[in-house]
C-alpha positions in Angstrom: 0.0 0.0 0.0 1.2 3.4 -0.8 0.1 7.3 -0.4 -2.0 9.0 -2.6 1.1 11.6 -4.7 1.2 15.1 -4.2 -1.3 17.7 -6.0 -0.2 20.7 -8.3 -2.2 23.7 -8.6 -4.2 25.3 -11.8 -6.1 28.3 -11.9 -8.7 29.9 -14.0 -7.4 31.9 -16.8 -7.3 35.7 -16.9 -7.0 39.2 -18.9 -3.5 39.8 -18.4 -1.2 39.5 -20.7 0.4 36.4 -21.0 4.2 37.7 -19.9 3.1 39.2 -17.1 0.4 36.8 -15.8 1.3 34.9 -13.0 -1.8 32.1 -13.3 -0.7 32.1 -17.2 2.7 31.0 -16.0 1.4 28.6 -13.3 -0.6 26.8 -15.7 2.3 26.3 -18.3 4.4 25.1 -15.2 1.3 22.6 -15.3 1.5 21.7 -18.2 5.5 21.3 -18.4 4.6 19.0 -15.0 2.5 16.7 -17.1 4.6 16.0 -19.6 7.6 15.1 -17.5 9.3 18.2 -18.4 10.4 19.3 -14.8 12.9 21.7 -15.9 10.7 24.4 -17.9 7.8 23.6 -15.1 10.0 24.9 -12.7 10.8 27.9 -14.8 7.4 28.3 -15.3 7.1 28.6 -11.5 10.1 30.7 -10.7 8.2 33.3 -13.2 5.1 33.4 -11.9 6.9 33.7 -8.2 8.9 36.5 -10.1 5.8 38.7 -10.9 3.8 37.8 -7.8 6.2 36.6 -4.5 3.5 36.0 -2.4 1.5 33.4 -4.8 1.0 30.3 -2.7 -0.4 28.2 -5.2 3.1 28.5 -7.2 4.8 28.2 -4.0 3.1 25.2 -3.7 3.7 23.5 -7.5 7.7 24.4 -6.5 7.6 22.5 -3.2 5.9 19.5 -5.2 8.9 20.1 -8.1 11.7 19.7 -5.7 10.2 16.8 -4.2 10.2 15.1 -7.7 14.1 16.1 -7.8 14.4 14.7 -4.2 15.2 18.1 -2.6 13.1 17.7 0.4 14.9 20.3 2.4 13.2 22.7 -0.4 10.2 21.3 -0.9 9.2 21.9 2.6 10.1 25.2 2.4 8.3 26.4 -0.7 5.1 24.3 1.4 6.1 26.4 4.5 5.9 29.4 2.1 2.6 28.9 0.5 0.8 27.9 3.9 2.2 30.6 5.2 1.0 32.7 2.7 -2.3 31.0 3.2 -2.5 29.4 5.9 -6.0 27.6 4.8 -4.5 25.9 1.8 -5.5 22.1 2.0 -3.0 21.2 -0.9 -0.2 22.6 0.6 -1.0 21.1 3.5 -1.6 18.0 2.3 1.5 17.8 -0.1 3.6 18.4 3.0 2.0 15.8 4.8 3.3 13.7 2.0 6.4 14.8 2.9 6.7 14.2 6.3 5.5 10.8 5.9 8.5 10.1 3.2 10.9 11.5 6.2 9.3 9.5 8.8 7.7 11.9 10.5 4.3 10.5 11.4 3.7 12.7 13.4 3.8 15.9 11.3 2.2 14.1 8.9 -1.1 13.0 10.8 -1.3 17.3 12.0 -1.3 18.5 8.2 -3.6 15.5 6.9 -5.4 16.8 9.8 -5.3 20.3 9.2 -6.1 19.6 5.4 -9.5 18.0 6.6 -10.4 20.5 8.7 -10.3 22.9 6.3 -11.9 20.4 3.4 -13.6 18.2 4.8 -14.5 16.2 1.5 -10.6 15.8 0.8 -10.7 12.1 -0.6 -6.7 11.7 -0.5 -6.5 12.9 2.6 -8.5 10.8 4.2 -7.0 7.7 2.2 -3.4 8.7 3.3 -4.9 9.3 6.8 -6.3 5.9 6.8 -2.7 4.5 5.8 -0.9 6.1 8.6 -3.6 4.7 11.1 -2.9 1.2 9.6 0.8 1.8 10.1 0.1 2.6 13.1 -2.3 -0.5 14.6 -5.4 1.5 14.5 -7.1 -0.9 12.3 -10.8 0.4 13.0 -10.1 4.1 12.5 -8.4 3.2 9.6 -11.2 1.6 7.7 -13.4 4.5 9.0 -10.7 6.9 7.0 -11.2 4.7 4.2 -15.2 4.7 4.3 -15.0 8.6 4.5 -12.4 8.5 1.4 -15.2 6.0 -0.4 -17.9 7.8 0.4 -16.2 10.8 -1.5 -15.0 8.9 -4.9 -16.8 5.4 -4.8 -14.6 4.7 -7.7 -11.6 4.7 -5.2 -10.2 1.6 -6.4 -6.9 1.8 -3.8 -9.2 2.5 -1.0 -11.3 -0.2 -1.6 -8.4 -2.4 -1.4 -6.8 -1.0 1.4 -10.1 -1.2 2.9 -10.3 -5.4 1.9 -6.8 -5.6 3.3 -7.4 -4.5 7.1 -10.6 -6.5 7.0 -8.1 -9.3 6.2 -5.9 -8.6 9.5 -9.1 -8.8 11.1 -9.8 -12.5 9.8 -13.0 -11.3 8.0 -12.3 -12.8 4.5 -16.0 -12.6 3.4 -15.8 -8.9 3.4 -12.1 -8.5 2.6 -13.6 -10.5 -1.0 -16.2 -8.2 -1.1 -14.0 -5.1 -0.9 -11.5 -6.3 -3.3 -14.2 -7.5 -5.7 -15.6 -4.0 -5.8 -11.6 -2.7 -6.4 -11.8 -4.7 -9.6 -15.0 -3.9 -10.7 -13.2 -0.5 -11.2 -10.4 -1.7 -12.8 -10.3 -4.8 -13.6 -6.6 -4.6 -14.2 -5.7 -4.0 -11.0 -2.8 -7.0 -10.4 -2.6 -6.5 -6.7 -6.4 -6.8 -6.2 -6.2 -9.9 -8.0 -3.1 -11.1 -5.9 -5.0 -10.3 -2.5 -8.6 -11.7 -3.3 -6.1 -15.3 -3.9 -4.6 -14.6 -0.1 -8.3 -14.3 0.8 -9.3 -17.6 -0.9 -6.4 -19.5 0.3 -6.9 -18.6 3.8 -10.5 -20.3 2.7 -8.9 -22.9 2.0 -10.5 -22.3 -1.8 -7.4 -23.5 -3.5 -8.9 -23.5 -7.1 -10.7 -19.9 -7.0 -7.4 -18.5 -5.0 -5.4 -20.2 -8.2 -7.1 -18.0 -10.7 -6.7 -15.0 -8.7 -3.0 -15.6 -9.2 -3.0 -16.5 -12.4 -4.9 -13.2 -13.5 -2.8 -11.3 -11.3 0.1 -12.4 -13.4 -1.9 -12.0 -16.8 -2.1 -8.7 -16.3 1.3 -8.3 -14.8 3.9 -11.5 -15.5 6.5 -9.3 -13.5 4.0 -9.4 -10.1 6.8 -10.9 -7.6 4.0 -11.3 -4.5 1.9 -13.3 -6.5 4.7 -15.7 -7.8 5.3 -16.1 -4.4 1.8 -16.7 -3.5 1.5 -18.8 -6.4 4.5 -20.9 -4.7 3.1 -21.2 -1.3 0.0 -22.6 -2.8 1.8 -25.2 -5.1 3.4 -25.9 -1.5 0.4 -26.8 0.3 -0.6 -29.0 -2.3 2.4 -31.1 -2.2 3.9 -29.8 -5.5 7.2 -29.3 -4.4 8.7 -28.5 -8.3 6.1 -25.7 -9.7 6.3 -24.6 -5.8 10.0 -23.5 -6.4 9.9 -23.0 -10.0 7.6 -19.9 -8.8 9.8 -19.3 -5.7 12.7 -19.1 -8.3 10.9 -16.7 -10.3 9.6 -14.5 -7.4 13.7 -14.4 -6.8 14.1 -13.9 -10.0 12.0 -10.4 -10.3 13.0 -9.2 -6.9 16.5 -10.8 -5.6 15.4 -9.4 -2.5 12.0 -11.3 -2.0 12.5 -12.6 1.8 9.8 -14.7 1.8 10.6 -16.3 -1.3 13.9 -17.0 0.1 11.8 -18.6 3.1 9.9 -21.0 1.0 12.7 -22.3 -1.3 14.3 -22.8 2.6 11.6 -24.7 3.4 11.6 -26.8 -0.1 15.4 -27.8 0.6 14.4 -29.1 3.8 12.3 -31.1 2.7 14.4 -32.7 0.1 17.2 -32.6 2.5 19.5 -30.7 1.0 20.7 -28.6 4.3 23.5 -26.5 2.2 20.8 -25.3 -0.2 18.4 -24.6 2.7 21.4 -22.8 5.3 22.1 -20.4 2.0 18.1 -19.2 1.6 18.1 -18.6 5.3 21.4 -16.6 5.6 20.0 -14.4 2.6 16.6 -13.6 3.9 18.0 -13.2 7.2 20.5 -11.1 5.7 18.0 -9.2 3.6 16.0 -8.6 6.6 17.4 -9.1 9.9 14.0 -9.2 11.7 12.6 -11.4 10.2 11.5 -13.9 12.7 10.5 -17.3 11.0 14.0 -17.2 9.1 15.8 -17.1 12.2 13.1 -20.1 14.3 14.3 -22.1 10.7 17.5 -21.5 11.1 17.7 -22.5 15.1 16.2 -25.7 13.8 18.5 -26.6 11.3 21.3 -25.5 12.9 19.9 -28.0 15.9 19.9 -30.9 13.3 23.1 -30.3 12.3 24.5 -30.6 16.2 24.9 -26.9 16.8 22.9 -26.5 19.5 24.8 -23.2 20.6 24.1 -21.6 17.5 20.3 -23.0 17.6 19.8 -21.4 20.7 21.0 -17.8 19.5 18.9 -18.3 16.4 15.8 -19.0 18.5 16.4 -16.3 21.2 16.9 -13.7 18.1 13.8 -15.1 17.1 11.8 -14.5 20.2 13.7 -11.3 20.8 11.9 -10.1 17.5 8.6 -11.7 17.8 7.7 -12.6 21.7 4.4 -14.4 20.9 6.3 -16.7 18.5 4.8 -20.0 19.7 6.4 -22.4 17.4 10.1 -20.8 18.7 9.4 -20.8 22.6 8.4 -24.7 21.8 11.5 -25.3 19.9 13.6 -23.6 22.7 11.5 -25.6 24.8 13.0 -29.1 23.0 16.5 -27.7 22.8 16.6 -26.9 26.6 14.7 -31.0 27.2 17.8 -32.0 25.2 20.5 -30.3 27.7 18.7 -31.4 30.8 17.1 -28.1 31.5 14.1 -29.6 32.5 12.4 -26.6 34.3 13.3 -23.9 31.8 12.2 -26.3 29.0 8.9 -26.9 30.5 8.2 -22.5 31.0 9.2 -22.6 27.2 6.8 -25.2 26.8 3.8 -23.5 29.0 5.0 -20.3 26.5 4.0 -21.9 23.5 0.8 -23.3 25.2 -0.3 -20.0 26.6 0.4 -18.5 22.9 -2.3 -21.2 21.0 0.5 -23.9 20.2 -0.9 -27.3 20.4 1.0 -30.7 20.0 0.6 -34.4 21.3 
């Protein structure tokens, strides 16, 4: 999921003449913008500033220039300019909250989405980029109410209606998460990731066939869609087709070298064929590729357990737990490692751990 982009200015025309008409010159800057020609737009705008300093709107198409350059530092400050300038300029404020959320600065960024709504009330993009940040941020209900406001704006929201299918997802709800992304392609039937996420939904189901054909027109639209090779793969995996499972892993890899979770799978594929090198060297990568990520590191406690290094199987599942703490599966395993060097007590907490967190063996 990504934010809604930033919004240039135009303006009516007027009876000026054309060299000394500052909307005139905003509108070509426009126009330049469009076309991918950022050099003349931001001449365009350093005109129009030129005959009229205090013209927040071109204040505001030069912030959202720079930040196509990557000049942040700038970008804010041409923002700064135009709110200052008019300090009830939704755009402005909303383009800086754009901003801010690039920099990391979530909190900024939730005052001038707020601040943008306040003023407009029926400002769609705001309310979708709100409704992102709130999912960032855990707050899964207010989220989807941010999306239903940005919905109830533009019905044809095809982004919201997805975001909106994911949370409802998270939530376990995959009757309504189908129903949202049904309605996001309905819009655009195009829409790969839609595709991609209505198969999660079904597999989850346990609707192997209909989540199938999700992928399968995800990649028809878009044979480059690493996440759905991937999800392609895990499915092929639960059905016990161990060769098109990696020969989608391997693609997945292929499109994105940097695909953790397809390292994760072709991991778990080695292991299953027993080839512990193969298996070691996904790990490493996705571990290395991401160093929190938690299941790569329980995996790799295991194996390095079945290869006799128990030292090494305990710092992998510590780092595990130490990322994740309701990681059942790696308090049970620490649990067995601990049974094995005779800590009987500790192993049985670990034990009681995984019990607490929904773990169940014989």
């Amino acid at each position: 999921m990504i934010a809604k982009l930033f919004h240039q200015i135009t303006m009516g025309s007027s009876s000026k003449k054309p060299d000394d008409d500052a909307k005139a010159w905003l509108n070509k800057g426009g126009l330049y913008y469009e076309q991918g020609d950022d050099e003349n737009a931001m001449k365009c705008l350093d005109r129009a500033l030129e005959i009229d300093p205090n013209y927040a709107e071109a204040w505001c198409n030069k912030g959202v220039q720079y930040s196509i350059q990557g000049d942040t530092e700038n970008a804010i400050k041409c923002l700064d300019r135009a709110i200052e300038i008019n300090p009830n300029f939704p755009a402005a404020l909303y383009n800086k909250g754009v901003l801010c959320g690039e920099l990391g600065d979530k909190e900024n960024e939730m005052k001038c989405y707020d601040r943008a709504l306040e003023i407009n009330p029926n400002y769609a993009e705001a309310w979708y980029n709100k409704g992102l940040l709130l999912d960032k941020q855990g707050e899964t209900e207010n989220a989807i109410k941010c999306y239903d406001r940005a919905i109830e704006i533009d019905s044809n929201d095809a982004e919201a209606w997805l975001n909106k299918g994911g949370l409802y997802g998270k939530q376990g709800d995959t009757e309504n998460a189908i129903k949202c992304l049904d309605r996001a392609i309905e819009i655009n039937p195009n829409y790969a990731e839609a595709w991609c996420n209505k198969g999660v939904q079904y597999s989850i189901q346990s609707d192997k066939e209909n989540a199938m054909k999700c992928y399968e027109s995800a990649l028809e639209i878009n044979p480059n869609y690493a996440e759905a090779w991937y999800n392609k793969g895990v499915l092929y995996g639960r059905q016990g087709d161990t060769e098109n499972s990696m020969e989608c892993y391997e693609r997945a890899i292929e499109i994105n070298p940097n695909h953790a979770k397809a390292l994760n799978g072709m991991g778990f594929l080695y292991n299953k064929q027993g080839d512990a090198v193969n298996e070691m060297k996904c790990l490493d990568r996705a571990i290395q590729i991401n160093p929190n990520n938690a299941d790569a590191w329980n995996t790799k406690g295991g194996l390095c357990h079945d290869q006799g290094d128990d030292e090494n199987a305990m710092k992998c599942l510590d780092r595990a737990l130490e990322i994740n703490p309701n990681y059942a599966e790696a308090w049970y395993n620490k649990g067995l490692l601990l049974d094995k060097q005779g800590e009987t007590e500790n192993a049985k907490q670990c034990k009681d751990k995984a019990r607490e967190l929904g773990l169940h063996w014989d």
